[in-house]
VEXDREN-2710 file (C-alpha; in Angstrom, 1 decimal):
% VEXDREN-2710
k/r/px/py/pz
1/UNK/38.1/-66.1/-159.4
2/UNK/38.3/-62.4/-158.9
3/UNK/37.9/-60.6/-155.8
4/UNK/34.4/-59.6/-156.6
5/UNK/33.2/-62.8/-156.9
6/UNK/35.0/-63.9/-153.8
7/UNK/32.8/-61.0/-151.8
8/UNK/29.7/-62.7/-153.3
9/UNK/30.2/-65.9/-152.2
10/UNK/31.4/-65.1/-149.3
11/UNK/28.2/-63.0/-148.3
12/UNK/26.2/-65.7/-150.0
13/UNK/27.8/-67.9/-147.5
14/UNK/26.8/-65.6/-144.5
15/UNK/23.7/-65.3/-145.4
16/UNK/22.9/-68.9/-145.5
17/UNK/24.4/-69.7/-142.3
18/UNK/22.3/-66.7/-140.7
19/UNK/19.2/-68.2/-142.4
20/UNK/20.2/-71.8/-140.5
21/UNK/21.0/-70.2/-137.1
22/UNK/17.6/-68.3/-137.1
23/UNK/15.6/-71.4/-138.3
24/UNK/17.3/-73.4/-135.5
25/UNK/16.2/-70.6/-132.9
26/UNK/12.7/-70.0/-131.0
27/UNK/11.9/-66.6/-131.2
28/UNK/9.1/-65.4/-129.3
29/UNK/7.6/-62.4/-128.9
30/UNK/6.1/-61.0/-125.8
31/UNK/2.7/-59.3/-125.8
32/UNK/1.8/-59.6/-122.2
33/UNK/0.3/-56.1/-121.3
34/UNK/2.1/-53.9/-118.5
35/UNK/-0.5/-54.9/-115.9
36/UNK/0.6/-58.7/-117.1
37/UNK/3.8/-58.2/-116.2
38/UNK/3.6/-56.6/-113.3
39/UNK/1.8/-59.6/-111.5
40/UNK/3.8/-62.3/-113.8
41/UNK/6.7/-60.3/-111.4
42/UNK/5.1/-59.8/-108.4
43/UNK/5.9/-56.8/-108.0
44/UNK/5.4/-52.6/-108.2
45/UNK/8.7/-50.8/-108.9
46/UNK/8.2/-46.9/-108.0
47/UNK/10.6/-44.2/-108.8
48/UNK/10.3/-41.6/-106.0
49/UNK/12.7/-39.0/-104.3
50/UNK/13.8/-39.1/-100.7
51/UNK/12.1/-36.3/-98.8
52/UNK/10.3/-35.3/-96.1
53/UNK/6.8/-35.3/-98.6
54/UNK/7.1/-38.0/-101.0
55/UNK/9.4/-41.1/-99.1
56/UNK/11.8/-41.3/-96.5
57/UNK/12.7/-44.0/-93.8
58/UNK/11.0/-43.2/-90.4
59/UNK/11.1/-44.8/-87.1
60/UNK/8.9/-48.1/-88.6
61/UNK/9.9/-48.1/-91.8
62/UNK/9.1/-46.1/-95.3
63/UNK/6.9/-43.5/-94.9
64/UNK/5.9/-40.8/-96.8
65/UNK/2.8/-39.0/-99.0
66/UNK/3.8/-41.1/-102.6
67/UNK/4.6/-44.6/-100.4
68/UNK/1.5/-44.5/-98.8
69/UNK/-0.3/-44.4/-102.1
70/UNK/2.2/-46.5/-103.9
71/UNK/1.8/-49.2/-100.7
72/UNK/-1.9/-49.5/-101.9
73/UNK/-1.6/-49.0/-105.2
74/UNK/0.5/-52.2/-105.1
75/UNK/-2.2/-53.7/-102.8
76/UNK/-5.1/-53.7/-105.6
77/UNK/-2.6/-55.0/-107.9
78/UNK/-2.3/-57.7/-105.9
79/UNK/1.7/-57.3/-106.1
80/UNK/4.6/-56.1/-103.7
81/UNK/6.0/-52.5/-103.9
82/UNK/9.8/-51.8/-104.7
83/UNK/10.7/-48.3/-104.2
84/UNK/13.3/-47.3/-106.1
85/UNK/14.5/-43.6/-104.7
86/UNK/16.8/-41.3/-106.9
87/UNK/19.7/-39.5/-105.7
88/UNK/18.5/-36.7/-107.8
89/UNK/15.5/-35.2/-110.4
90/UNK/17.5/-36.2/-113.1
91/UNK/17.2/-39.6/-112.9
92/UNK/14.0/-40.2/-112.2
93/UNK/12.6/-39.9/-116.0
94/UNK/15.5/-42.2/-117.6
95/UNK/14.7/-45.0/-115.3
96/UNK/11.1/-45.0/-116.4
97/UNK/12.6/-44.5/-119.9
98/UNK/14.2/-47.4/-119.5
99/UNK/12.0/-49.2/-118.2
100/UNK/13.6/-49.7/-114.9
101/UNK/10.8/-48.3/-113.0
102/UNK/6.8/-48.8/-113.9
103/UNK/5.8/-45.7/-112.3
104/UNK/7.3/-42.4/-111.4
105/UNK/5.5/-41.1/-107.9
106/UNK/7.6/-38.3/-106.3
107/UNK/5.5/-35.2/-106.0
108/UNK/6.2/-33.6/-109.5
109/UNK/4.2/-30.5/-111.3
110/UNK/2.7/-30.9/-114.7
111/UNK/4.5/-29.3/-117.2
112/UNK/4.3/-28.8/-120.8
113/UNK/7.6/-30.7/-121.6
114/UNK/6.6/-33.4/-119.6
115/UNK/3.6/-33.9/-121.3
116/UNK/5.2/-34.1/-124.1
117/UNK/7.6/-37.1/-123.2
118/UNK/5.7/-38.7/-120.4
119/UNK/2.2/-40.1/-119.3
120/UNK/0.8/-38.1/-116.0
121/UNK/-1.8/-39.8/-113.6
122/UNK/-4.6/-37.8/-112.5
123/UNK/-3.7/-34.5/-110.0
124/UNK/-3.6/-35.3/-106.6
125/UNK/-3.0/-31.6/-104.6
126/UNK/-1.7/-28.7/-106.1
127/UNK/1.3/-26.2/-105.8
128/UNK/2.9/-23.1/-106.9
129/UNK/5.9/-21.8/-107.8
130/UNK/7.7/-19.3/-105.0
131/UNK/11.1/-17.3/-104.9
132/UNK/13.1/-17.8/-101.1
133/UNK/15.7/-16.4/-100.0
134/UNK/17.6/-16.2/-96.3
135/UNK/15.6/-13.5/-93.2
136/UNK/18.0/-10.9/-93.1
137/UNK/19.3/-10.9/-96.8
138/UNK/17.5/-8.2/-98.9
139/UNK/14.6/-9.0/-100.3
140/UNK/14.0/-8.5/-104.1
141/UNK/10.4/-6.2/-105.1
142/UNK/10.7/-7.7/-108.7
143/UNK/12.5/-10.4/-111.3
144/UNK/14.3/-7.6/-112.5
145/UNK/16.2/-7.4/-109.1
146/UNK/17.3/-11.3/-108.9
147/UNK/21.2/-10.3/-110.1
148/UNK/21.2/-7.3/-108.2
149/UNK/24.6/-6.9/-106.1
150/UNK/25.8/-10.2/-108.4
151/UNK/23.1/-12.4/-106.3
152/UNK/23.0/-16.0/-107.6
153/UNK/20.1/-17.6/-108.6
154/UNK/19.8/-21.6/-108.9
155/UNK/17.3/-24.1/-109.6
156/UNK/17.3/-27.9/-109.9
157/UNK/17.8/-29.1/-113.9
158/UNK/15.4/-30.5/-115.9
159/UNK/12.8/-29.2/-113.1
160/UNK/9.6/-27.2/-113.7
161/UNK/10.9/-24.4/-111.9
162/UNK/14.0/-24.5/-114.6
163/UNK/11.2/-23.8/-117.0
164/UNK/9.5/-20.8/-115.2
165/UNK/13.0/-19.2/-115.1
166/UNK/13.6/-20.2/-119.1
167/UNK/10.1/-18.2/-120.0
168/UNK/10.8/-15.2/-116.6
169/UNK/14.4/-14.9/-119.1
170/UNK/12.5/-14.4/-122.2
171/UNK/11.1/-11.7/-120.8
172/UNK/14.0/-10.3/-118.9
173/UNK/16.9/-11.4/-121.1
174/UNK/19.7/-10.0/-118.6
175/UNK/18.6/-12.8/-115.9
176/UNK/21.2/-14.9/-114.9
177/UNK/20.7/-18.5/-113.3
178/UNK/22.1/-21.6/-112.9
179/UNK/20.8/-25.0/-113.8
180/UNK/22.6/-27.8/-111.2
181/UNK/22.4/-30.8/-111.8
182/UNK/23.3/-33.4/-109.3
183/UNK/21.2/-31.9/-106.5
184/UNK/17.3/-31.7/-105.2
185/UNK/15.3/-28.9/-104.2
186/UNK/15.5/-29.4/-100.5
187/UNK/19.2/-29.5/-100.8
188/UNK/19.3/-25.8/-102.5
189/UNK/16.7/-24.7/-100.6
190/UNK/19.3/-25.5/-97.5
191/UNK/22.0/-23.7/-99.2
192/UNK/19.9/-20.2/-99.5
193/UNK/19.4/-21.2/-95.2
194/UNK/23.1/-21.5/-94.7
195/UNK/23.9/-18.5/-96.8
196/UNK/25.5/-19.8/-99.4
197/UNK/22.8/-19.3/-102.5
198/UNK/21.1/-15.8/-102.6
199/UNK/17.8/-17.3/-104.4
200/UNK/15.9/-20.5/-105.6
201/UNK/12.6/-21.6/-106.2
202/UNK/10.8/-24.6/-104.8
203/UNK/7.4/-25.5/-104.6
204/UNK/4.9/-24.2/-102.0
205/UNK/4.4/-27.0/-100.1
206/UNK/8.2/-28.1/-99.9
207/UNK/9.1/-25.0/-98.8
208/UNK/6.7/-25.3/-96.1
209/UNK/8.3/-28.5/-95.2
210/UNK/11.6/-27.5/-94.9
211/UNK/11.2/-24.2/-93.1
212/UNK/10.1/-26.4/-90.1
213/UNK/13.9/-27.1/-90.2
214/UNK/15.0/-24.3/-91.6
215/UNK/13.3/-21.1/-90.4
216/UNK/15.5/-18.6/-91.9
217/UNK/13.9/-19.9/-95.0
218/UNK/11.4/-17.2/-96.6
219/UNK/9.2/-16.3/-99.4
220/UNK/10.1/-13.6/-101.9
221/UNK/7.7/-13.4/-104.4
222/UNK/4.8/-16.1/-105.8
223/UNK/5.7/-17.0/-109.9
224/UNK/2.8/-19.1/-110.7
225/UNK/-0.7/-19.9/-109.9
226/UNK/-1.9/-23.6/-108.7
227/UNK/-0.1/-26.2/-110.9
228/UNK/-0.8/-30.2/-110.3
229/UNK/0.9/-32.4/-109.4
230/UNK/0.9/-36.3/-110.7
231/UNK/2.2/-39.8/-110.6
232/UNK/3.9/-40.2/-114.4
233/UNK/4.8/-43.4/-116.4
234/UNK/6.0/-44.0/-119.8
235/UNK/4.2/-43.2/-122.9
236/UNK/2.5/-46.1/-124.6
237/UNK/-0.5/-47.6/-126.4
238/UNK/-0.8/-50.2/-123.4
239/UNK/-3.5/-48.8/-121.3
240/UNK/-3.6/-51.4/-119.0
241/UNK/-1.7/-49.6/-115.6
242/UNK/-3.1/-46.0/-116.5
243/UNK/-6.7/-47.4/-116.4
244/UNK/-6.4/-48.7/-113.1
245/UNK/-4.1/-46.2/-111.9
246/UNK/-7.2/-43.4/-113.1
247/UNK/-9.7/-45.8/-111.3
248/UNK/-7.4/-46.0/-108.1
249/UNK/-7.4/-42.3/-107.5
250/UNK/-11.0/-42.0/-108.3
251/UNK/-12.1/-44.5/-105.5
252/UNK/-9.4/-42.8/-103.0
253/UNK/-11.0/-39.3/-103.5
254/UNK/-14.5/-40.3/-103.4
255/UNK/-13.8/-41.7/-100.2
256/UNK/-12.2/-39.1/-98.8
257/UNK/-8.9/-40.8/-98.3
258/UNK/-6.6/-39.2/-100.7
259/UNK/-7.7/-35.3/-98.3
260/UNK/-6.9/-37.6/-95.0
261/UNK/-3.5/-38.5/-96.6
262/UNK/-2.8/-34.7/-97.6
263/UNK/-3.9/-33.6/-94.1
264/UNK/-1.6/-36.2/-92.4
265/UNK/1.5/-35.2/-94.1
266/UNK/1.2/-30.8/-95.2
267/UNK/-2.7/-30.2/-93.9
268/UNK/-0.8/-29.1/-90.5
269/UNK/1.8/-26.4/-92.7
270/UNK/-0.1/-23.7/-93.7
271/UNK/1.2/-21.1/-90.8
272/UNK/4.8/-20.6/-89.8
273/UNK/6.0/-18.6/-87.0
274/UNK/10.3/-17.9/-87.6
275/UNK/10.9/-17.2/-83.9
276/UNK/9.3/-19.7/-82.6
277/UNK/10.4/-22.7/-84.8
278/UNK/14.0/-21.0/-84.2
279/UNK/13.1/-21.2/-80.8
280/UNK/12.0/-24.9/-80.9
281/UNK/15.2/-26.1/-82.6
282/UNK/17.5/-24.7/-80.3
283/UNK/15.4/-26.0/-77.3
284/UNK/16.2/-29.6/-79.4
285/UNK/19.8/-29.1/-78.7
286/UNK/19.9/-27.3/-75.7
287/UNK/17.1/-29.1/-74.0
288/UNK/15.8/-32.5/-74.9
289/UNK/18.6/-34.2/-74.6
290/UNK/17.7/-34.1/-71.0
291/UNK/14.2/-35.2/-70.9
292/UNK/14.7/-37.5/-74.4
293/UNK/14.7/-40.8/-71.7
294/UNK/11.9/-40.5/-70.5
295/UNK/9.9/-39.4/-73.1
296/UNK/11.1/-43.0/-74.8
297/UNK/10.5/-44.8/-71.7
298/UNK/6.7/-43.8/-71.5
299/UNK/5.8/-43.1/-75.1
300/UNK/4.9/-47.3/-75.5
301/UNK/2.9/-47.4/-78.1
302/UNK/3.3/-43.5/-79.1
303/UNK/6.4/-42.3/-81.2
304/UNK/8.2/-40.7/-78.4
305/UNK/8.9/-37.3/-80.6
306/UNK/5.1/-36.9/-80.6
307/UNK/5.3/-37.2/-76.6
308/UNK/8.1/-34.7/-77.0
309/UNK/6.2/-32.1/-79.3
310/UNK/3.6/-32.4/-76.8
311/UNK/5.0/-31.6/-73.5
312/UNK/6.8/-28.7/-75.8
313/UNK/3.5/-27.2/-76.4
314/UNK/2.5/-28.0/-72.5
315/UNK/5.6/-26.1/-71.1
316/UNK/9.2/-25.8/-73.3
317/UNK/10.1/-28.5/-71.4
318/UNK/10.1/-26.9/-68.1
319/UNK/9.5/-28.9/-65.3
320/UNK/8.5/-26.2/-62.7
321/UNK/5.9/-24.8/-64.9
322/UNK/3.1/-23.3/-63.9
323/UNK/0.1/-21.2/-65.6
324/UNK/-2.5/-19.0/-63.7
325/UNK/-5.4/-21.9/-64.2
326/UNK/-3.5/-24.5/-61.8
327/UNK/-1.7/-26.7/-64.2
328/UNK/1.6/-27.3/-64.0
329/UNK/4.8/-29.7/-64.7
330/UNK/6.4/-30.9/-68.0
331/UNK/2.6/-32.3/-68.9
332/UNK/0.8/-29.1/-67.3
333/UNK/-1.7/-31.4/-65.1
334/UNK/-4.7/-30.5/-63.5
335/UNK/-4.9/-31.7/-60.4
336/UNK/-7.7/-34.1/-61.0
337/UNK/-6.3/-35.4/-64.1
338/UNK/-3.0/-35.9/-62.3
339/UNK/-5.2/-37.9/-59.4
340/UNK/-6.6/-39.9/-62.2
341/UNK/-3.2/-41.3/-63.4
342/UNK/-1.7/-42.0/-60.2
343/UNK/0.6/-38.9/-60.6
344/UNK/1.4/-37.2/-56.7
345/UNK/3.8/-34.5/-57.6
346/UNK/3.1/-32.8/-60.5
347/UNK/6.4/-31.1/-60.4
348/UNK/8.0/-34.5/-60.9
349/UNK/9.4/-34.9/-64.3
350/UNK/9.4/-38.4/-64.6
351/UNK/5.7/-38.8/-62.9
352/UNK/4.4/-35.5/-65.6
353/UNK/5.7/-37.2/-68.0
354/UNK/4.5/-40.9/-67.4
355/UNK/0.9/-39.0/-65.9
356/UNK/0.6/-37.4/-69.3
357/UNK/1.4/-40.5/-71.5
358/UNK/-1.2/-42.2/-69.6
359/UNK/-4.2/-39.5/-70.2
360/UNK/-3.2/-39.0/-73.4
361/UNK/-3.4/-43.4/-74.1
362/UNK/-7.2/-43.1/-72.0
363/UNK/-8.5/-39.9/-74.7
364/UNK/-6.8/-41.7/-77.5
365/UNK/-8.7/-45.2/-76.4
366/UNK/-11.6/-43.3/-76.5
367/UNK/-12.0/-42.1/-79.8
368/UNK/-14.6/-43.7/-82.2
369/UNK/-13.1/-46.6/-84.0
370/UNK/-15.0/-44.9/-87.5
371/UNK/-11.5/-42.5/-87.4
372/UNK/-8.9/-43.5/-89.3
373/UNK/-6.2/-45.3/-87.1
374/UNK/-3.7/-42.6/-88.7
375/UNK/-5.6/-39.6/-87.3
376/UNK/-7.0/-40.7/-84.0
377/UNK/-3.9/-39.1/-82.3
378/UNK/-4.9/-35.5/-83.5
379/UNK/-8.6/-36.1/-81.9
380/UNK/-6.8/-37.3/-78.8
381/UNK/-4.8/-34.1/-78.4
382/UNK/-8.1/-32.2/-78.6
383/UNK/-9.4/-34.0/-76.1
384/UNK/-6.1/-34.1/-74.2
385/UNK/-6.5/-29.8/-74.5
386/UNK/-10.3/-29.1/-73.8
387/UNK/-11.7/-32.7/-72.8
388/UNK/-13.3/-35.4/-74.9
389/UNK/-16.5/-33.9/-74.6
390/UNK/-16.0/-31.0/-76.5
391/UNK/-14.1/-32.7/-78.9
392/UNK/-17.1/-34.7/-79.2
393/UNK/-19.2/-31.7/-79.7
394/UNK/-17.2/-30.4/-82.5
395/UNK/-18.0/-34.0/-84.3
396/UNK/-21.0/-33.5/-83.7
397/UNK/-21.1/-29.9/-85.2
398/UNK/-19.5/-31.1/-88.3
399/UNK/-22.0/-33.7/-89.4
400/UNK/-24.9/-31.3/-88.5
401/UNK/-23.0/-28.4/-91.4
402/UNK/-22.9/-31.5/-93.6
403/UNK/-19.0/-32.5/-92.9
404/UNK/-17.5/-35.7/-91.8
405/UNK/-16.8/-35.8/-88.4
406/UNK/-14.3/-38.9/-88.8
407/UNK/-12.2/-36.6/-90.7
408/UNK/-9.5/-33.9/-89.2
409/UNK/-9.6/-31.6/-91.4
410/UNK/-13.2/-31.5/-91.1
411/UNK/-13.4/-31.3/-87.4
412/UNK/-10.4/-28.7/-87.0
413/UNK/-12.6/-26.3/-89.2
414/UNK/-15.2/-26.4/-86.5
415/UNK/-13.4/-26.7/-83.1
416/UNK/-13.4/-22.7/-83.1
417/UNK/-17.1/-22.6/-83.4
418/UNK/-17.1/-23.7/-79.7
419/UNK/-16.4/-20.4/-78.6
420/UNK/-19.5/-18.7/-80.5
421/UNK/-22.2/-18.5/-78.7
422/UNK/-24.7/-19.4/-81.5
423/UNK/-23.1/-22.8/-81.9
424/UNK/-22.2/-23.5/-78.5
425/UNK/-25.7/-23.0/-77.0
426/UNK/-26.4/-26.2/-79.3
427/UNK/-23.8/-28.3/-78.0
428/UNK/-24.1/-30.8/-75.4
429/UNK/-20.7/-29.2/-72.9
430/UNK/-21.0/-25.5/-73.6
431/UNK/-18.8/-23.3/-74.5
432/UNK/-15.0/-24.4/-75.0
433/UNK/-12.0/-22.5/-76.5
434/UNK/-11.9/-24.4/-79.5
435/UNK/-9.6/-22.2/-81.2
436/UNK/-7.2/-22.5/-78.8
437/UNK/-7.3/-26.5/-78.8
438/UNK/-7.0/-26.4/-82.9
439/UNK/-4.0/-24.3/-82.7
440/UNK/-2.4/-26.5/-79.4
441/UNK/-2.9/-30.0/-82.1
442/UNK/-1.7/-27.9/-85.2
443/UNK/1.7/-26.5/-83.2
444/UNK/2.6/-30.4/-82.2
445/UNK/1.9/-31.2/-85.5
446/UNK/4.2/-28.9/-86.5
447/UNK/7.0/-29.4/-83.7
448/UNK/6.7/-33.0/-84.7
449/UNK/7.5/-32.3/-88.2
450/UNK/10.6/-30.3/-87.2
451/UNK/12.0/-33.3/-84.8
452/UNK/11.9/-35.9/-87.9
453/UNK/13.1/-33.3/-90.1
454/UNK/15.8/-32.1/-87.7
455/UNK/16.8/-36.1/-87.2
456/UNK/16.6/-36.8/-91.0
457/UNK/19.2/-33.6/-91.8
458/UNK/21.0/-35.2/-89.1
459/UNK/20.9/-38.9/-90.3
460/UNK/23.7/-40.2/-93.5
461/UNK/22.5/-41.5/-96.2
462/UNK/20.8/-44.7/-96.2
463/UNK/22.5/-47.8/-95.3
464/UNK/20.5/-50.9/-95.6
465/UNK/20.9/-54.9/-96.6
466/UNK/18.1/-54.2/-98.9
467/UNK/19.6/-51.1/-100.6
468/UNK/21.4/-51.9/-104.0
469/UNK/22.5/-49.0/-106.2
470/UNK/21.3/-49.5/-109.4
471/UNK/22.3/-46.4/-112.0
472/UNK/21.5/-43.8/-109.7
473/UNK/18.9/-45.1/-108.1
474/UNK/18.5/-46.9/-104.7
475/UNK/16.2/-50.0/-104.3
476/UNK/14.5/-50.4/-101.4
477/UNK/12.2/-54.0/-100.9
478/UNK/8.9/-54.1/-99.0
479/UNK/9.0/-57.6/-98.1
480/UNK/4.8/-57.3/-96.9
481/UNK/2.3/-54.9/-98.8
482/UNK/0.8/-52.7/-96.2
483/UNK/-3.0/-52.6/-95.4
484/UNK/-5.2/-49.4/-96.2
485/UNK/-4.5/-46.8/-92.7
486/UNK/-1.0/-47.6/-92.2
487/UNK/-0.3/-45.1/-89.4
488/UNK/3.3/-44.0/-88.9
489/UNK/2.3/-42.7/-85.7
490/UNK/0.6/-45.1/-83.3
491/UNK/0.7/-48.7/-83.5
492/UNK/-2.2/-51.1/-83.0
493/UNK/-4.2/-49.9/-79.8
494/UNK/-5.6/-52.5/-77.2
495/UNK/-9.3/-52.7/-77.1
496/UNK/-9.8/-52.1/-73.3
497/UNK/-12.6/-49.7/-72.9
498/UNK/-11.6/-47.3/-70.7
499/UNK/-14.9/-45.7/-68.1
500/UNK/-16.1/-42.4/-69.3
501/UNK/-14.8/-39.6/-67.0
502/UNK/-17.8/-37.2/-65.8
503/UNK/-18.8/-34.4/-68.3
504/UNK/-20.6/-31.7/-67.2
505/UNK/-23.4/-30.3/-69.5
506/UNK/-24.4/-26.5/-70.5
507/UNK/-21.2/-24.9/-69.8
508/UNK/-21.2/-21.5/-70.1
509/UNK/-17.8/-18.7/-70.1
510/UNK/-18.1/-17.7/-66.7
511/UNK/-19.0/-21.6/-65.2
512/UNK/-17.0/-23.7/-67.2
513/UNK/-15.3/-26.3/-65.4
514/UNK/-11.3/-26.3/-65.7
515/UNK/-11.2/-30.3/-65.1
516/UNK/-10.3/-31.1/-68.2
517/UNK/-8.5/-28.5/-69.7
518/UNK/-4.9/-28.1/-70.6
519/UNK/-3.6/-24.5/-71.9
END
């Protein structure tokens, strides 16, 4: 027999054997839909990035924009949620490629290239493109100035703002810029504060973020108009996520709960003052330190940092302070007030402090159950600054225009109104500086944001039983799927009612009472 004929017996051979071992095998093909198997799991695995916006680990647990909505998400799934946070951009989009991920949900632009490759959710806020560089380092006028003096330019790979700098070098083919790979933006953005990048671009709301941190951090120039941004997930006929994913985001802004979840974590970042977050941070260092105890050993049910941001705003965390209305201490009591919490000497640290705690749990008990647990602290501070009563009145100023008075960002919009005559002659309390009580909440907003910024900059990378790397990726279990209104603020509040204090009606500038007002 020659060799050929040995070769076709030999693969007449195989091939007969294959036939057998296939015949004696069950093959069966699966055509459960995505939805399908995501509850045959149990579970929601999200791709995200660890940041101050999208997810990070606070002091009860995940937190963040993308969790909150992921949390639910997973909720009308009826599944748990598995966050899976990248190291970097880059592998974000492979592990949804692969399929190690269901959903992508970290914050990211809509661009043409993704498009093309991915499937985007529906827009959820919007951002644009800006150029920072370092207060004190020249600033450029124009693109054509970005290698001047051999300045370095650097963005994230594979990021939209890699784009914009691919289509700003068609037009200026002399730019020079460099495309790094194993980083994030934050991280870069960091490098142009510690002097060690001239330029990079970052997204508007980021940078906002991370100037409360870094306030050396500042905008150069504005490259692009409002771009979404969107959840993404692999591209497929199977419309079965998508659809509900569409319908989820419908239902959360027709209710107004997708703006409450933007206000809670950026609605509080559209101002920045450099000295005085400079300020603030050193006073972290230099000062708190001091006071830190017994800010934890009062704040019960309050995040003590929130205490902390507050008696900031009250008095930089002097205890002898004292302004030309009468209130004084690290809290900056009134006298009555101070009566009403048992407080005897205002100058007393530890008694301001628990004194101030305490009027800040009775306004904060006293806020309509119809707000969401989440921002019931920010109408407690307005009371806390210009009494509940004129808080009130701004509620009920903003239903009257047509707004919802259960919503922050609503009611903020109208707190200055108390100061103009032709609304306050409608109010109930008169006249109140409203403007100065929406920029006392919006600066402990802010000085809150810096302290878990300033402790997360501070903190190594995460270490947890529940952690596992897996190509790049970190996963992190949420054993329990959260409830709508998870607040990362306050815990559950007792019921108590606590007795209305006297209001006094048809205030006026020259009569107001100073009772309940804090400056």
């Amino acid at each position: 027999m020659n060799s050929n004929a040995v070769k076709r017996t030999y693969q007449l051979l195989t091939g007969f054997f294959l036939m057998l071992f296939l015949a004696g095998c069950e093959w069966k093909y699966d055509d459960r839909t995505a939805l399908e198997k995501i509850r045959d799991r149990g579970v929601l695995r999200v791709g995200t990035l660890n940041n101050q916006l999208s997810y990070y680990i606070g002091p009860d647990g995940p937190t963040g924009l993308d969790y909150e909505l992921a949390s639910q998400f997973a909720q009308s799934l009826g599944v748990k949620l598995e966050m899976q946070p990248a190291y970097t951009l880059s592998g974000l989009f492979p592990a949804v490629e692969r399929g190690d991920v269901d959903i992508i949900a970290a914050g990211l632009t809509i661009t043409k290239d993704r498009l093309e490759h991915f499937r985007p959710g529906p827009a959820y806020y919007y951002v644009s493109q800006q150029l920072v560089y370092k207060n004190g380092h020249w600033r450029p006028r124009n693109l054509t100035e970005l290698n001047k003096d051999g300045a370095r330019v650097a963005v994230v790979e594979g990021s939209s703002h890699a784009l914009t700098l691919q289509a700003i070098q068609r037009e200026y083919p002399e730019l020079v810029w460099e495309s790094v790979k194993d980083t994030d933006d934050d991280e870069l953005l960091k490098q142009v504060a510690d002097g060690k990048l001239d330029f990079t671009i970052a997204d508007s709301v980021d940078i906002a973020l991370v100037q409360r941190t870094h306030p050396s951090i500042t905008i150069a120039l504005s490259l692009t108009e409002d771009e979404p941004v969107a959840w993404f997930m692999k591209k497929s006929q199977d419309d079965s996520v998508y659809a509900l994913m569409i319908e989820f985001f419908g239902k959360k802004t027709q209710s107004g709960e997708l703006a409450a979840l933007e206000e809670k974590y950026f609605g509080h970042v559209d101002s920045f003052d450099f000295v005085d977050t400079r300020a603030f941070l050193r006073a972290i260092d230099s000062k708190l330190p001091e006071w830190e105890p017994l800010f934890k050993k009062y704040a019960d049910e309050f995040d003590w940092r929130l205490l902390a941001a507050l008696s900031y705003q009250e008095s930089h965390w002097n205890p002898r302070a004292v302004s030309p209305t009468g209130v004084r201490g690290m809290m900056m009591l009134t006298l009555p007030t101070a009566k009403s919490v048992g407080v005897k000497n205002r100058l007393d640290p530890e008694q301001s402090i628990r004194g101030g705690a305490e009027y800040l749990r009775k306004m904060l008990h006293r806020v309509p159950d119809s707000v969401n647990e989440h921002e019931k602290i920010w109408f407690a501070l307005a009371s806390y600054n210009i009494g509940f009563g004129h808080m009130m009145d701004a509620r009920r100023l903003t239903k009257a225009q047509g707004g919802n008075p259960d919503s922050w960002a609503d009611v903020k919009q109208r707190l200055p109104l108390l100061a103009k005559r032709q609304y306050y002659k409608q109010t109930r309390y008169g006249f109140a500086r409203g403007y100065e009580a929406l920029s006392y909440v919006e600066n402990i907003r802010r000085y809150y944001q810096s302290m878990v910024g300033y402790e997360q900059d501070k903190a190594e990378a995460i270490t947890s039983d529940a952690a596992d790397d897996l190509e790049g990726l970190q996963t992190i279990k949420v054993e329990d799927v959260p409830g709508e209104g998870v607040s990362e603020v306050i815990d559950t509040l007792e019921s108590t009612p606590v007795a209305d204090e006297a209001e006094s009606a048809g205030k006026t500038p020259e009569t107001q009472e100073k009772a309940d007002t804090k400056n």
